[in-house]
ROMAR-599510 format. One record per residue (C-alpha): residue number from 0; residue in one letter; x, y, z. Coordinates in nm, 2 decimals. Layout:
<num=NUM&residuo=A&X=X&Y=Y&Z=Z>
...
//
This chain:
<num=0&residuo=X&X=0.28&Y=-2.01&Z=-1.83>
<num=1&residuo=X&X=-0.01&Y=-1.84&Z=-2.03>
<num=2&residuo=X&X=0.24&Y=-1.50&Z=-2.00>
<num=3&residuo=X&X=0.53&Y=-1.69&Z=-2.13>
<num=4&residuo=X&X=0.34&Y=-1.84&Z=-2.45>
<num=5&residuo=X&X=0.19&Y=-1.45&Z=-2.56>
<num=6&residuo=X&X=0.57&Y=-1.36&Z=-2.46>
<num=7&residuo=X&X=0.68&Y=-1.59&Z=-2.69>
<num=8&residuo=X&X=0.51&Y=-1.44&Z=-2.99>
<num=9&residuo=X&X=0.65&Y=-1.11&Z=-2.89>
<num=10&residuo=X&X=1.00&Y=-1.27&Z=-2.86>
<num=11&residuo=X&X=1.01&Y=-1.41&Z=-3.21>
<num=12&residuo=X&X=0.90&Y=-1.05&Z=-3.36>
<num=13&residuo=X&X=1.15&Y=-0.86&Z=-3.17>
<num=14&residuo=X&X=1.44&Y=-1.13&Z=-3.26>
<num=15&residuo=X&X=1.37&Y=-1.02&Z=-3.59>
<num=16&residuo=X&X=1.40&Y=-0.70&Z=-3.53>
<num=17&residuo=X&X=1.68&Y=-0.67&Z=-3.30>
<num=18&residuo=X&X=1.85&Y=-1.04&Z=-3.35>
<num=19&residuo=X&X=1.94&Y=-1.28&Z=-3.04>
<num=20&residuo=X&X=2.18&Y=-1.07&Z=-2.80>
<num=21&residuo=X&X=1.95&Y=-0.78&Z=-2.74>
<num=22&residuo=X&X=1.64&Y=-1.02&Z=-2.70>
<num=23&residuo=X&X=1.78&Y=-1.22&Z=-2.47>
<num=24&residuo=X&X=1.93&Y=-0.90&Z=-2.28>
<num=25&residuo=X&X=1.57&Y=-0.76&Z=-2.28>
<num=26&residuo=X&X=1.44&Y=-1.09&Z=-2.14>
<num=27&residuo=X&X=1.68&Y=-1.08&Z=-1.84>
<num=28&residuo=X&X=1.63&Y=-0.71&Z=-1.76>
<num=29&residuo=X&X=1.29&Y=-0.76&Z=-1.72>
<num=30&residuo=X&X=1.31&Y=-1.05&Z=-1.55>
<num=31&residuo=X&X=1.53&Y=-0.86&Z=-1.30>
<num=32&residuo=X&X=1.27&Y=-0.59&Z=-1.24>
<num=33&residuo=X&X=1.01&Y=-0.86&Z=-1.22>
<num=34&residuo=X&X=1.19&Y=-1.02&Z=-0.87>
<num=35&residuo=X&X=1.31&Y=-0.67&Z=-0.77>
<num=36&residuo=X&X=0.92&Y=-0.61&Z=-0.73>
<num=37&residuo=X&X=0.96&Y=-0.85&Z=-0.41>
<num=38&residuo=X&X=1.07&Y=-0.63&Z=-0.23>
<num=39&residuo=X&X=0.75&Y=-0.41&Z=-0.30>
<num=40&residuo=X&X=0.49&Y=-0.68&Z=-0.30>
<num=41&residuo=X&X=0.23&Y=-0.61&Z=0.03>
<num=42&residuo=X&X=0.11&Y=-0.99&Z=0.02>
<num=43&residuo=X&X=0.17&Y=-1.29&Z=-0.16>
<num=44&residuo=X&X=-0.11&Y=-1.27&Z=-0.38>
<num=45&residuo=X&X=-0.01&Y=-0.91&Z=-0.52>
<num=46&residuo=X&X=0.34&Y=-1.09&Z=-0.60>
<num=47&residuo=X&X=0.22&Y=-1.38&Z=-0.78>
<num=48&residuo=X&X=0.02&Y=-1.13&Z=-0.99>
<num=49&residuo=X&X=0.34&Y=-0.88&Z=-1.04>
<num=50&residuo=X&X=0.56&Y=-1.18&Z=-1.11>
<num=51&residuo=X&X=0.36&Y=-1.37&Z=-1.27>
<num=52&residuo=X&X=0.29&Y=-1.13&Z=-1.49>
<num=53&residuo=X&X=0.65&Y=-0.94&Z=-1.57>
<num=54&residuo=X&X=0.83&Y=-1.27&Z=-1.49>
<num=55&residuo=X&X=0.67&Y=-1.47&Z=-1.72>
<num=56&residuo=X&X=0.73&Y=-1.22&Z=-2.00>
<num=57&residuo=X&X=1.07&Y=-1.23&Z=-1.94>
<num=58&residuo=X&X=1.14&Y=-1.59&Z=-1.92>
<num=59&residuo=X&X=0.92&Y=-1.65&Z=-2.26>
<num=60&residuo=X&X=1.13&Y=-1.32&Z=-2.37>
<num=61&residuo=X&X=1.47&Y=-1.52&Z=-2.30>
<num=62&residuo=X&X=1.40&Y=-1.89&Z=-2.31>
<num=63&residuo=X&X=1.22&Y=-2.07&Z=-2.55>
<num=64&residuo=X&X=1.20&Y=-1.90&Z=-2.90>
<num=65&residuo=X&X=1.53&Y=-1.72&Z=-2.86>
<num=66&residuo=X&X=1.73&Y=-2.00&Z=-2.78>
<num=67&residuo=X&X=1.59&Y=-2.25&Z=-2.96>
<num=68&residuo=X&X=1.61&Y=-2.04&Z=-3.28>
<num=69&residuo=X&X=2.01&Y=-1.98&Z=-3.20>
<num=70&residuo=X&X=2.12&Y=-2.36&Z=-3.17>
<num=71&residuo=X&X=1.88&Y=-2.41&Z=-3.49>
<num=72&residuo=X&X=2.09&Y=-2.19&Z=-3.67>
<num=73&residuo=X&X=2.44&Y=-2.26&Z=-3.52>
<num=74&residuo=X&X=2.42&Y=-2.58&Z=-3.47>
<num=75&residuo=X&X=2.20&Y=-2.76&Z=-3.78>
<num=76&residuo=X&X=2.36&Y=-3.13&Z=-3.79>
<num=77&residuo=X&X=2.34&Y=-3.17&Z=-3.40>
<num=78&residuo=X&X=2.05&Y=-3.00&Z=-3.30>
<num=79&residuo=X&X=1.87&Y=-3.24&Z=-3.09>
<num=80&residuo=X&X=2.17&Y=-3.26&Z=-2.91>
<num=81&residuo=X&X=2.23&Y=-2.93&Z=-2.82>
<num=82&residuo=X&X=1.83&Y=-2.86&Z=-2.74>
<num=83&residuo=X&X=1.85&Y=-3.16&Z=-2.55>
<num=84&residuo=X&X=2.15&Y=-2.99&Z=-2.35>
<num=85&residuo=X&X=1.92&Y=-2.68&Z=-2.29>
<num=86&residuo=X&X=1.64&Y=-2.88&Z=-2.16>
<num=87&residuo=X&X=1.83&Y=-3.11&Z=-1.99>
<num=88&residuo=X&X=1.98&Y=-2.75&Z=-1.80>
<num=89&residuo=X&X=1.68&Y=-2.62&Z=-1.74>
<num=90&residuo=X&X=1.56&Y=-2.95&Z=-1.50>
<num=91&residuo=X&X=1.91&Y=-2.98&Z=-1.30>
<num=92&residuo=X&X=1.85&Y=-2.63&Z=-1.19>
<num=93&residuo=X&X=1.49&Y=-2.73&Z=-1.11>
<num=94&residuo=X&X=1.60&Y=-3.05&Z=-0.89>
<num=95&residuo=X&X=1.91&Y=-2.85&Z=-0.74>
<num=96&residuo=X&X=1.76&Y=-2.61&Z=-0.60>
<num=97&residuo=X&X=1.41&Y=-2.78&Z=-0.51>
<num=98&residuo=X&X=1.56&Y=-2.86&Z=-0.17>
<num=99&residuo=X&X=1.66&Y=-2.52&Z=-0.09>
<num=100&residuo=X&X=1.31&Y=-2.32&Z=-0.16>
<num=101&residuo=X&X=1.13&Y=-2.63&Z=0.03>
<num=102&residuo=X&X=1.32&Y=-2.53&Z=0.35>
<num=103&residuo=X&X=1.31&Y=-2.20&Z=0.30>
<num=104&residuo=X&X=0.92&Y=-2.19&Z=0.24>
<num=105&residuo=X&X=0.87&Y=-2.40&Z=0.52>
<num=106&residuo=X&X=1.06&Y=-2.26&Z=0.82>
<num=107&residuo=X&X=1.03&Y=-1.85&Z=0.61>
<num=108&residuo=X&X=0.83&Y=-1.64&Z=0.47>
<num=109&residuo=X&X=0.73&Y=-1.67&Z=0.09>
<num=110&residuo=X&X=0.95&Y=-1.30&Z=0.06>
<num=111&residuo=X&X=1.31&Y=-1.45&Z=0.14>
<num=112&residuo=X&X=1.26&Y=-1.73&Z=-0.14>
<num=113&residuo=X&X=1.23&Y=-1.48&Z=-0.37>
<num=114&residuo=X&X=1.48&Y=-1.22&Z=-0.25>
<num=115&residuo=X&X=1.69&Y=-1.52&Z=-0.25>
<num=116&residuo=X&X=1.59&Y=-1.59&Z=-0.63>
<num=117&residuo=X&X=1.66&Y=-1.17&Z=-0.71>
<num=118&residuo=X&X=2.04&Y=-1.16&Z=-0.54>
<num=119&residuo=X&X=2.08&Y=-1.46&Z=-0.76>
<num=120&residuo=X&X=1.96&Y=-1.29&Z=-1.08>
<num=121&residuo=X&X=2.20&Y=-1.00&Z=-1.00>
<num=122&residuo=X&X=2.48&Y=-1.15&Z=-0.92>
<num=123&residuo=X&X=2.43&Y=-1.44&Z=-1.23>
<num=124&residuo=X&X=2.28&Y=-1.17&Z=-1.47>
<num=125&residuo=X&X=2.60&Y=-0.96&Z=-1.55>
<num=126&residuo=X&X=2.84&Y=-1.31&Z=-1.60>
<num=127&residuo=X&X=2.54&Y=-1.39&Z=-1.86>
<num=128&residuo=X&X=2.53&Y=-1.07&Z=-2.03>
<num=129&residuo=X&X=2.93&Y=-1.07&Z=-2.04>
<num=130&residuo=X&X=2.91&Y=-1.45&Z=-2.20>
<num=131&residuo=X&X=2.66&Y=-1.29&Z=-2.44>
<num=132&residuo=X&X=2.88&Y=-1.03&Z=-2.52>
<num=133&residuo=X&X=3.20&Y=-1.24&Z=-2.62>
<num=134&residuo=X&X=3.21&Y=-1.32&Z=-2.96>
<num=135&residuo=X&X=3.21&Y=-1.69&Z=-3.07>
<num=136&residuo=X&X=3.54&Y=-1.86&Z=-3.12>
<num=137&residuo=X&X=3.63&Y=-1.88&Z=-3.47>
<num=138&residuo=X&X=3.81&Y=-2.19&Z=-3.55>
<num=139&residuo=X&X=4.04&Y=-2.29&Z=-3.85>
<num=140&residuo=X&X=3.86&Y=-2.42&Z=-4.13>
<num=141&residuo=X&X=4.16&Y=-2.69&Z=-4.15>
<num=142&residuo=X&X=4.08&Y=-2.76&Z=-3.78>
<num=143&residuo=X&X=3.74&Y=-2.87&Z=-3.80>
<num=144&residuo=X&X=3.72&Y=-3.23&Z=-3.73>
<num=145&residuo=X&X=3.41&Y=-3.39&Z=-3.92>
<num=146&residuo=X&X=3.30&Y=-3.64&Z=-3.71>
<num=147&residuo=X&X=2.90&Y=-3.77&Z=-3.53>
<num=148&residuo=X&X=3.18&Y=-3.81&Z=-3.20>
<num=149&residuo=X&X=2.89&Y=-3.67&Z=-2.91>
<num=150&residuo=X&X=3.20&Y=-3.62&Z=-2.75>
<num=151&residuo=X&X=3.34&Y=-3.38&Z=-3.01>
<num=152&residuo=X&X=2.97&Y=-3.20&Z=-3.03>
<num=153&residuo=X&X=2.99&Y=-3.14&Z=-2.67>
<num=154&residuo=X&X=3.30&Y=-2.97&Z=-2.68>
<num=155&residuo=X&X=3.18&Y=-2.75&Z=-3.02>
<num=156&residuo=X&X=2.87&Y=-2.69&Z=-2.78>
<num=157&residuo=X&X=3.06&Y=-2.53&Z=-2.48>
<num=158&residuo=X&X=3.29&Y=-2.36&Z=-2.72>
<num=159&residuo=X&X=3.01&Y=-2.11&Z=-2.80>
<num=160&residuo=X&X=2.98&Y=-1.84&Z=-2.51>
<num=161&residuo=X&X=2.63&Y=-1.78&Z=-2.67>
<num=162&residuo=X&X=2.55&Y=-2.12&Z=-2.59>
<num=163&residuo=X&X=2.69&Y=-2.08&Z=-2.21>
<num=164&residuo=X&X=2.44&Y=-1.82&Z=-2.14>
<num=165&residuo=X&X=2.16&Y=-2.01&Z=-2.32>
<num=166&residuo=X&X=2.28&Y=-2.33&Z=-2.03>
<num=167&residuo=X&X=2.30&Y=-2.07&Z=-1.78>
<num=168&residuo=X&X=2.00&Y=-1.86&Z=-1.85>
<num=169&residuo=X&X=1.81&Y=-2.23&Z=-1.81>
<num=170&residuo=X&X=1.98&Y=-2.36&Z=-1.56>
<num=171&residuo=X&X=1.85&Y=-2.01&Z=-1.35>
<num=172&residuo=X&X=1.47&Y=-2.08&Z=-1.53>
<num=173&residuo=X&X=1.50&Y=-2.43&Z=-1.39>
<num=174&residuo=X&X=1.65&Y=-2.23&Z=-0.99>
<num=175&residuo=X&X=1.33&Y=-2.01&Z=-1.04>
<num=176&residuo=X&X=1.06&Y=-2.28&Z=-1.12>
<num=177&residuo=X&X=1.17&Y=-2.43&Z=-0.80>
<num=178&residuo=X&X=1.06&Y=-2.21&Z=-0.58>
<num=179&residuo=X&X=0.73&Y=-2.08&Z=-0.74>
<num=180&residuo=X&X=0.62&Y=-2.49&Z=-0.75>
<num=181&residuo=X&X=0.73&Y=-2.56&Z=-0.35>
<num=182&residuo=X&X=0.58&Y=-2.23&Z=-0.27>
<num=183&residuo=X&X=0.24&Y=-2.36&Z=-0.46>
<num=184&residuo=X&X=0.26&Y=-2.71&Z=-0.31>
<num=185&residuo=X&X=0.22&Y=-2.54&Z=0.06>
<num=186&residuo=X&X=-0.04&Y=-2.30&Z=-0.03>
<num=187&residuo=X&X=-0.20&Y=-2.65&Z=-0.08>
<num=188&residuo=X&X=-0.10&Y=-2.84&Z=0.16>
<num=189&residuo=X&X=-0.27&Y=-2.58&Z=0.37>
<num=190&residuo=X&X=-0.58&Y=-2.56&Z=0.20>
<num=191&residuo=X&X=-0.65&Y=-2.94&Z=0.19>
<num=192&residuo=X&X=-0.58&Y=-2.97&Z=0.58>
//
């Protein structure tokens, strides 16, 4: 957490520079080489330091400043809507995937839960990078319904392939909190007894 807040800092200076697509690209890619370590790490400590460290820059590279700055700017009137989305995102991939890092920490080793969480990334990371690649749909002026409809923002919301990848990128946040917390709560468990 303490790597993601000075990442933060670093993500609003370089969005800046560079704007949101290669920020958030730069996020991912070191989030990436952040679980490829994994397969490196000689113990479980020397992990949580590597991906602690590299991990946490990445996700305070691609989450919070990034994003939130984005559906500021595209989306002014419904805002807390669209934020709420993202956050909202971020916890269903948290409680989805809660189940499936507690039964994999319990009956593996710490390593597969987080090979696990790599293959993910690599598999979800190019779909993200394509979304963030397409250009937003530009709609007819004459089109545009005016309306406070939530239905109608949702729809305006998941028109924006920017906006997919900011869902996705959470939702994946949300996969990867999972299994650092289950991981934490049975380094406990085994202290206490």
């Amino acid at each position: 957490m303490l790597t993601s807040g000075i990442a933060s800092l670093f993500a609003g200076w370089l969005l800046d520079k560079v704007g949101v697509k290669k920020t958030l690209q730069f996020g991912n890619l070191v989030i990436i080489l952040s679980l490829a370590l994994s397969f490196l790490a000689k113990n479980y400590h020397l992990f949580n330091i590597s991906f602690g460290l590299l991990g946490g820059f990445g996700y305070g590279v691609s989450w919070g400043v990034v994003t939130q700055y984005y559906i500021s700017k595209k989306y002014p009137k419904q805002k807390g809507f669209a934020l709420s989305m993202l956050a909202n995102c971020n916890a269903f991939g948290l409680a989805l995937f809660s189940p499936l890092w507690t039964s994999l920490a319990s009956t593996n080793s710490w390593k597969l839960g987080y090979q696990t969480i790599l293959l993910s990334f690599i598999i979800i990371a190019p779909i993200n990078i394509f979304l963030l690649g397409k250009t937003d749909k530009q709609v007819d002026p004459r089109k545009i319904v005016k309306s406070d409809s939530w239905i109608l923002v949702f729809k305006n919301i998941f028109s924006s392939s920017k906006i997919k990848f900011s869902i996705l990128a959470s939702s994946i946040c949300g996969l990867s909190m999972g299994i650092m917390d289950t991981n934490l709560v049975l380094l406990m468990k085994k202290r206490v007894a």
